[in-house]
Backbone as JSON, one array per atom type, in Angstrom:
{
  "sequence": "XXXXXXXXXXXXXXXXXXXXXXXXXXXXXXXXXXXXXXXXXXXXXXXXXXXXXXXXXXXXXXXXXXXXXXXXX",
  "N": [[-12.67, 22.13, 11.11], [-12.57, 20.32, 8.34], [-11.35, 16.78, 8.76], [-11.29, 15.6, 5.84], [-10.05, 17.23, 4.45], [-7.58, 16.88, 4.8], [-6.18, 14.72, 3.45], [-5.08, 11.99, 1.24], [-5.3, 10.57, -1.76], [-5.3, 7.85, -3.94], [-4.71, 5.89, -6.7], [-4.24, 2.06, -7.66], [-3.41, -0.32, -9.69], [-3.61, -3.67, -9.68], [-2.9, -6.79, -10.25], [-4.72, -10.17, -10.65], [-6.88, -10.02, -9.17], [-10.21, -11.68, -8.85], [-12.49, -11.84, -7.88], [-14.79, -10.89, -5.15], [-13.59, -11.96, -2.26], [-11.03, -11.58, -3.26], [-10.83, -8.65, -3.44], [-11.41, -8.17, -1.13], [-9.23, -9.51, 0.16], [-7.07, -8.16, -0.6], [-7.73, -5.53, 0.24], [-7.75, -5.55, 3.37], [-5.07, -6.24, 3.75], [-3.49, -4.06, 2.64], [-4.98, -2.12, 4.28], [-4.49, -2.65, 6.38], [-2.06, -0.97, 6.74], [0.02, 1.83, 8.38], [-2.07, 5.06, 8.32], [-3.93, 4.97, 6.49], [-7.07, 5.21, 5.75], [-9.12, 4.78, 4.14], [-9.87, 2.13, 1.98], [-10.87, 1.06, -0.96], [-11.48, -1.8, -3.29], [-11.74, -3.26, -6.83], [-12.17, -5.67, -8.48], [-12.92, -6.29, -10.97], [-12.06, -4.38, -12.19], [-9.6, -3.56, -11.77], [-8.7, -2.38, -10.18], [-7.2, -0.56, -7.36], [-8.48, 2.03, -4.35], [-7.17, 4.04, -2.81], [-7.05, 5.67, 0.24], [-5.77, 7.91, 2.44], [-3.78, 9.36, 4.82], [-1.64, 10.41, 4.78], [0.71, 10.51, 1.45], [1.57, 7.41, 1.05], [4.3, 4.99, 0.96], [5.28, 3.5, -1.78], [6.53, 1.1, -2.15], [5.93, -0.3, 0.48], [2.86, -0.42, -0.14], [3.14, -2.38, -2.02], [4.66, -4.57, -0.65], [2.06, -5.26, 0.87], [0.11, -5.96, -1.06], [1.76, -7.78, -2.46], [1.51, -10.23, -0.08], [-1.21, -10.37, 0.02], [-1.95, -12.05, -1.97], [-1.21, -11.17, -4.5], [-0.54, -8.6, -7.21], [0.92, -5.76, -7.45], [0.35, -3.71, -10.58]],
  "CA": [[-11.98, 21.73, 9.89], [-12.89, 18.53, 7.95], [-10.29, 15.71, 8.63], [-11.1, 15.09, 4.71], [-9.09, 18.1, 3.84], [-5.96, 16.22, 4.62], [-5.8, 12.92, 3.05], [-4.49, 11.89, 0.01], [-6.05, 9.56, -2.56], [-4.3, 7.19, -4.41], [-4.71, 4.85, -7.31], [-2.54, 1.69, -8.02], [-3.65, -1.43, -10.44], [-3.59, -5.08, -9.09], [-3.57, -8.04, -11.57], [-5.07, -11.08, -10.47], [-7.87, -10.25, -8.83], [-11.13, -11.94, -9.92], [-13.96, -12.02, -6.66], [-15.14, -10.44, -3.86], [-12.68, -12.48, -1.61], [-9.45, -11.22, -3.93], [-10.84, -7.46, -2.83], [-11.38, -8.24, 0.49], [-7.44, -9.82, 0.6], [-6.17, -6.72, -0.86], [-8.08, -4.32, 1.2], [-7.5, -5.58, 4.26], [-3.89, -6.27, 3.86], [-3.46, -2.43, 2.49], [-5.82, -1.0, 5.01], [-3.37, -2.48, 7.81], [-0.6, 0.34, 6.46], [-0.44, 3.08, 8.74], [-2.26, 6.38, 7.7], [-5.11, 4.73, 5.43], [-8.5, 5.7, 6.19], [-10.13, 3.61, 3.71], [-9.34, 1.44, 0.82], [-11.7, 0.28, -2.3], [-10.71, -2.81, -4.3], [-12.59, -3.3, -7.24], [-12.24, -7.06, -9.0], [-13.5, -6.37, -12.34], [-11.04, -3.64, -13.3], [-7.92, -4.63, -10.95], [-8.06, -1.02, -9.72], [-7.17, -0.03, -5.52], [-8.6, 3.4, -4.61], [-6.94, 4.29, -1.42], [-7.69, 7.44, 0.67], [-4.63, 8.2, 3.43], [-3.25, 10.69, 5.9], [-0.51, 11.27, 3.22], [1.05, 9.41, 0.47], [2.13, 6.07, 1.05], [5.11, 4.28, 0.65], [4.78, 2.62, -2.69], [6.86, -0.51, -1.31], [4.91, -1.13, 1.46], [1.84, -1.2, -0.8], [3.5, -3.14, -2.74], [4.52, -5.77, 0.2], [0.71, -5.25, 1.12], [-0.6, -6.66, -2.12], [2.12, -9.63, -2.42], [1.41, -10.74, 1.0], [-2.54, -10.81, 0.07], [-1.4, -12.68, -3.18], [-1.43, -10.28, -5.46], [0.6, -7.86, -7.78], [0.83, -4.22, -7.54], [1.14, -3.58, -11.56]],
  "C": [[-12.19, 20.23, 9.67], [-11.67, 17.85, 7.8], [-9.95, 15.44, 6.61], [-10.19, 16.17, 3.69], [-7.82, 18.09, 3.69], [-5.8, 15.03, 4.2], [-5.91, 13.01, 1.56], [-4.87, 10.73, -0.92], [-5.24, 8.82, -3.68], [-4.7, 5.86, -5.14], [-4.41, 3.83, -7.43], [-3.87, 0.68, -8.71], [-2.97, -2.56, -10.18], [-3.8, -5.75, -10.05], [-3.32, -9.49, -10.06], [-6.23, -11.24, -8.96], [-9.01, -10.49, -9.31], [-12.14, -12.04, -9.14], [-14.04, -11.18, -6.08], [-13.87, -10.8, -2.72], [-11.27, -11.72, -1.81], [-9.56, -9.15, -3.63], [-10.79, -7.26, -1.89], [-9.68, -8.52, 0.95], [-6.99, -8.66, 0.99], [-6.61, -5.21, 0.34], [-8.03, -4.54, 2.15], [-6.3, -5.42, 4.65], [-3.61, -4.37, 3.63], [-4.05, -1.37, 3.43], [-5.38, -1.36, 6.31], [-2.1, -1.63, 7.95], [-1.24, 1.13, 7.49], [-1.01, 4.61, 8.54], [-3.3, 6.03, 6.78], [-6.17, 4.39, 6.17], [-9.54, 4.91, 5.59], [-9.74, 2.78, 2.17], [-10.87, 0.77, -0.2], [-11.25, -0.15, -3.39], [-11.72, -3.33, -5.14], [-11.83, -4.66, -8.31], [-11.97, -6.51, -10.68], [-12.47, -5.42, -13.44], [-9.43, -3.52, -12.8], [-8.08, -3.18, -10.34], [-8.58, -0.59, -8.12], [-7.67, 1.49, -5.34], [-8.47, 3.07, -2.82], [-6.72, 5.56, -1.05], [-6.16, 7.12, 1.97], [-4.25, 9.5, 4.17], [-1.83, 11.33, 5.18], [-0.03, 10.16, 2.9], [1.84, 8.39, 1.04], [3.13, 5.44, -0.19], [5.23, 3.04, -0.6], [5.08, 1.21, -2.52], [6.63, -1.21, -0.53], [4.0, -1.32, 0.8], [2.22, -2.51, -1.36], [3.78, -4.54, -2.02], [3.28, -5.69, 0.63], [0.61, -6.2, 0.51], [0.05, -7.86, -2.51], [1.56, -10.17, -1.32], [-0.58, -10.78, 0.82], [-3.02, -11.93, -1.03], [-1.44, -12.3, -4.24], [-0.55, -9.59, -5.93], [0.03, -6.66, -7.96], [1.34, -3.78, -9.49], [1.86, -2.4, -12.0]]
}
């Protein structure tokens, strides 16, 4: 059984990211939550695509993305 049959994928929209660097923040900080497998932060359209072992705590993202300097919108 493929591990990928259990994990849960998950949108959210970030304002004030504008580089490479401001994806890297966010995805590192977010991809230290427990249960996330992989995270993709994309600059250009503010939008997080995070994969997980099940849905995450929207308030921890949310302290994620302040603490990388960022806003969960």
């Amino acid at each position: 059984m493929s591990s990928e049959a259990n994990t849960v994928t998950a949108v959210y929209q970030v304002t004030g990211m504008t580089c490479g660097h401001c994806e890297g923040a966010v995805a590192e900080e977010i991809g230290a939550l427990d249960g996330v497998s992989s995270v993709k932060a994309v600059a250009s359209t503010g939008q997080v695509t995070v994969v997980s072992a099940a849905p995450l705590d929207e308030t921890a993202v949310r302290a994620a993305v302040d603490e990388a300097g960022y806003e969960l919108a």
